[in-house]
BAKOL-847132 format. One record per residue (C-alpha): residue number from 1; x, y, z. Coordinates in Angstrom, 1 decimal, m for minus. Each point is the difference from the previous one (the first is absolute). Example, Ala and Ser with C-alpha at 12.3 -4.5 7.8 and 13.67 -1.06 7.14 Angstrom:
2
(1 (12.3 m4.5 7.8)) (2 (1.4 3.4 m0.7)) 
This chain:
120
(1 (21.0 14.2 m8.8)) (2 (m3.5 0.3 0.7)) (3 (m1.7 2.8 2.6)) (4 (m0.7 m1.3 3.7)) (5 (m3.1 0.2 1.8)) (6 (m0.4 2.3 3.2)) (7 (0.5 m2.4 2.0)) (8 (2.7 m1.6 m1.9)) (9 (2.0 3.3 0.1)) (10 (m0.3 0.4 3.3)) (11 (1.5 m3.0 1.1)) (12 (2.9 0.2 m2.7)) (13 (0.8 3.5 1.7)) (14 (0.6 m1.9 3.3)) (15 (2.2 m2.9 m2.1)) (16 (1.8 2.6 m1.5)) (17 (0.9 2.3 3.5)) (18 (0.9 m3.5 1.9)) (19 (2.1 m1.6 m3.1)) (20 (m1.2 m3.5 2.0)) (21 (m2.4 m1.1 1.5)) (22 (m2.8 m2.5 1.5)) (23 (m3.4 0.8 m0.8)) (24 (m0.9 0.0 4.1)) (25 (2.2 3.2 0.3)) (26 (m1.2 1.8 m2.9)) (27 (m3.6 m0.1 1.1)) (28 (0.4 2.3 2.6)) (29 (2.1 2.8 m2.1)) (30 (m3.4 m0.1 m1.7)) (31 (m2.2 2.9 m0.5)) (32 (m3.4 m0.4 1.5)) (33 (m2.2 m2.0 0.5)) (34 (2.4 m3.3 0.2)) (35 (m0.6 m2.4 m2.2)) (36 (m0.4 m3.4 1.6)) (37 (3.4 m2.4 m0.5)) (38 (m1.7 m1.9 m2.8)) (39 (m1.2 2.4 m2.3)) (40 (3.8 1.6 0.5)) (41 (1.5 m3.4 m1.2)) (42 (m2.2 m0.2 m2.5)) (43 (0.9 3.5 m1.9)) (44 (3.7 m0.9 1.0)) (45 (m0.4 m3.7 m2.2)) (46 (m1.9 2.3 m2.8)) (47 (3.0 2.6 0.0)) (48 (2.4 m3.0 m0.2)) (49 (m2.0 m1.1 m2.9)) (50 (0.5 2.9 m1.5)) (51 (3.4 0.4 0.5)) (52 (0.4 2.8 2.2)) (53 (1.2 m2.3 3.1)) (54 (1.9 m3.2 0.3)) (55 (0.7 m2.1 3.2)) (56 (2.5 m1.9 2.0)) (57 (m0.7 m2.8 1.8)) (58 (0.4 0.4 4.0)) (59 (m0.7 m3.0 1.4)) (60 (m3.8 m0.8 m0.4)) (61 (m0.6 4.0 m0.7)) (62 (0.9 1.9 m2.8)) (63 (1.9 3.2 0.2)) (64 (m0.7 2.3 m2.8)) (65 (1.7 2.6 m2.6)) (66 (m0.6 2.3 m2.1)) (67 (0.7 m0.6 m3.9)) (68 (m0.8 3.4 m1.5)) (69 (1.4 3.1 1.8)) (70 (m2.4 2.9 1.1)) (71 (2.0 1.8 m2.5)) (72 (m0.7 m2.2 m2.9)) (73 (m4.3 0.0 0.7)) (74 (0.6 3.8 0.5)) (75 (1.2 0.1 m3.3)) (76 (m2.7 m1.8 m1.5)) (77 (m2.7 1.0 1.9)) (78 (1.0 3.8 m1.1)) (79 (0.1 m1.0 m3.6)) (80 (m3.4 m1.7 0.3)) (81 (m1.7 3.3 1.6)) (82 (2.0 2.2 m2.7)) (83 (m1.5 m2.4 m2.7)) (84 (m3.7 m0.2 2.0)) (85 (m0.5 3.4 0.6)) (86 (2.8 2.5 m1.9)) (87 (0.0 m1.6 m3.4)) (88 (3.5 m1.0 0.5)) (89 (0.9 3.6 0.8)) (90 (2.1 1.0 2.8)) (91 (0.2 3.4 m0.2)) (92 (m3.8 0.1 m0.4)) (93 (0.2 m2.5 3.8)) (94 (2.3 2.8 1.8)) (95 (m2.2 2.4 m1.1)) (96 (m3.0 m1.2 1.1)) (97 (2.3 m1.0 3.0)) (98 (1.3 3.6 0.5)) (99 (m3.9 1.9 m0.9)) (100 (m2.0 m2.4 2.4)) (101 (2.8 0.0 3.3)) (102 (0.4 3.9 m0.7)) (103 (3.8 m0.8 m0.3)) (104 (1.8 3.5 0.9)) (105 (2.6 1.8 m2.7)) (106 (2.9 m1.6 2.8)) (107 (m1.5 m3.7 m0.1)) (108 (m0.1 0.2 m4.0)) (109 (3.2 1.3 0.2)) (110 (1.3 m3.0 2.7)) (111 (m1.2 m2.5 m2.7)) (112 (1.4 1.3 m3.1)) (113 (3.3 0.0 2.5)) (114 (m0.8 m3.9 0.9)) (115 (m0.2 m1.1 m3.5)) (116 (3.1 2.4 m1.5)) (117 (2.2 m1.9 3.0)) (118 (m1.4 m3.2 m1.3)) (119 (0.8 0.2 m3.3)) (120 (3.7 1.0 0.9)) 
């Protein structure tokens, strides 16, 4: 898997809240300013590409799908920040996570609650 661009994020955010779509009614979920139609089909045959979408054919349009989950790029997009900017260290992350937000005692506590229940 390979990092997206900004733009290319964006667009698989929208994919991945709609499950299915056209690219004409992604544009408008959007952020802005709106791309114009062609540039959006463009990024959506890149991401194809790459593997992130696939398509069905709808008569002459395409209707497409997301390939990769949200929470599989999550997954590597976290390692790849823990790996940039951490040294592979994720206690050294929530730290930095927990000095710079100004996490409370009751928010540190909430997490170390998330991640016993997960472990379960």
């Amino acid at each position: 898997m390979i990092k997206l661009a900004k733009r290319e994020e964006q667009i698989m955010q929208v994919f991945w809240d709609l499950n299915k779509a056209f690219i004409r009614d992604i544009i408008p979920l959007l952020p802005d300013p709106k791309p114009h139609y062609n540039s959006v089909a463009t990024i959506v045959k890149i991401l194809e590409e790459k593997g992130f979408l696939n398509h069905e054919t709808a008569g002459n349009m395409h209707c497409f799908f997301p390939v990769i989950s949200r929470e599989e790029y999550q997954q590597f997009a976290l390692k790849d920040i823990v790996s940039q900017y951490f040294d592979n260290s994720y206690p050294r992350m929530l730290a930095f996570f927990a000095k710079e937000q100004k996490l409370s005692e009751k928010e540190l506590d909430e997490i170390v609650d998330i991640i016993k229940k997960d472990k379960k």
